[in-house]
C-alpha positions, 0 to 999 in steps of 0.5 A, spaced: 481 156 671 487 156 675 486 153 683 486 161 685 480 164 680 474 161 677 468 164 674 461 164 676 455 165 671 449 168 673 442 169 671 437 172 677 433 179 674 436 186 672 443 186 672 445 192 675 443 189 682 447 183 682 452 186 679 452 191 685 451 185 690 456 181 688 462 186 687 462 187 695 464 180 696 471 178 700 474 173 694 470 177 689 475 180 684 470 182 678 464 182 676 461 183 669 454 184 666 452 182 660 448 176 656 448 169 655 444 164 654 441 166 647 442 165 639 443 171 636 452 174 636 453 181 639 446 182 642 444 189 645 441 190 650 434 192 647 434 187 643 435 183 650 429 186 653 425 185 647 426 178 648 428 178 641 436 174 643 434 168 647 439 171 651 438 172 659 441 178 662 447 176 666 453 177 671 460 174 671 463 173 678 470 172 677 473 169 684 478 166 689 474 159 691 479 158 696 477 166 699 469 164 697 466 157 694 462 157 689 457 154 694 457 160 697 456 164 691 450 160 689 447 160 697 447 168 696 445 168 689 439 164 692 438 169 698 437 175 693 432 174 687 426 170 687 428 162 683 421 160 684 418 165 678 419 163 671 421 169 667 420 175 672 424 179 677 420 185 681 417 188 676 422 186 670 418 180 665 421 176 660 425 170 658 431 176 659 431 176 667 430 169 668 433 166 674 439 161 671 446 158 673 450 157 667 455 152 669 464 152 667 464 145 669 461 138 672 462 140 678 459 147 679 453 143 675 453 138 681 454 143 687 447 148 683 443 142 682 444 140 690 442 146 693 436 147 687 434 139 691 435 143 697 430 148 696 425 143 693 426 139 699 423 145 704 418 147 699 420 151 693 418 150 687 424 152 683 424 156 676 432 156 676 435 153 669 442 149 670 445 150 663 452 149 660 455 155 660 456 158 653 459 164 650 458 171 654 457 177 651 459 184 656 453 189 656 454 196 653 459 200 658 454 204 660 452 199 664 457 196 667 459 198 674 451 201 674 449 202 681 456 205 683 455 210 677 447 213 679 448 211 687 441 208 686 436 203 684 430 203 686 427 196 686 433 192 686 433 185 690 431 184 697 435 179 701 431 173 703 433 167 708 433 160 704 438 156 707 
């Protein structure tokens, strides 16, 4: 990525949600929902669901680190979703809504691997996978841009102060 636009991949529970949260972020240009992680080309999202894939559901932040760093992003990933539950967020069970940061390069793997050090030095025990990022599949349009499509999402993420 160039100096001006990198991509954070991540993997914190339903899709929707981060997606929503993370598009109102200064510095923030995109945000994509989909999968990654898994085995299986071309996943759908029921075949996700079902945990058939191996796949995670997942956002990709496309972002200006010098407006937000990639620490930031990972901060506020912290903040909103649980990273101490193993395949579970909310009401969401199952190896699709995982808690995992899939990394571009050694450096964002070195900045995802200090803050979870951070967490388990206050006390945390920390769920989150840290994995090489590898090929991402865009969800079904009709999930993209949900929340603002439907205006709501009834169990979507409650912040929570780590840091």
């Amino acid at each position: 990525m160039n100096k001006h636009r990198e991509i954070a991949t991540l993997a914190g529970g339903c899709f929707w949600c981060t997606e929503a949260l993370f598009r109102r972020l200064k510095g923030v240009s995109s945000v994509l929902p989909g999968y990654t992680g898994g085995t299986v080309p071309n996943p759908t999202y029921e075949d996700v669901c079902e945990g058939n894939t191996g796949h995670a559901e997942a956002i990709q932040i496309t972002f200006n680190p010098s407006q937000i760093p990639f620490e930031k992003i990972l901060e506020i990933f912290f903040h909103t979703h649980n990273p101490t539950t193993l395949n579970q967020q909310d009401y969401d069970k199952g190896t699709a809504y995982r808690s995992a940061i899939f990394y571009a390069d050694e450096e964002q793997k070195r900045v995802a691997e200090k803050l979870i050090g951070e967490l388990k030095s206050k006390g945390y025990h920390v769920a989150t996978s840290v994995d090489k990022a590898g090929k991402f599949w865009y969800a079904e349009e009709y999930h993209q841009d949900y929340y603002a499509k439907t205006g709501h999402q009834p169990y979507c993420h409650i912040y929570q102060k780590r840091f």
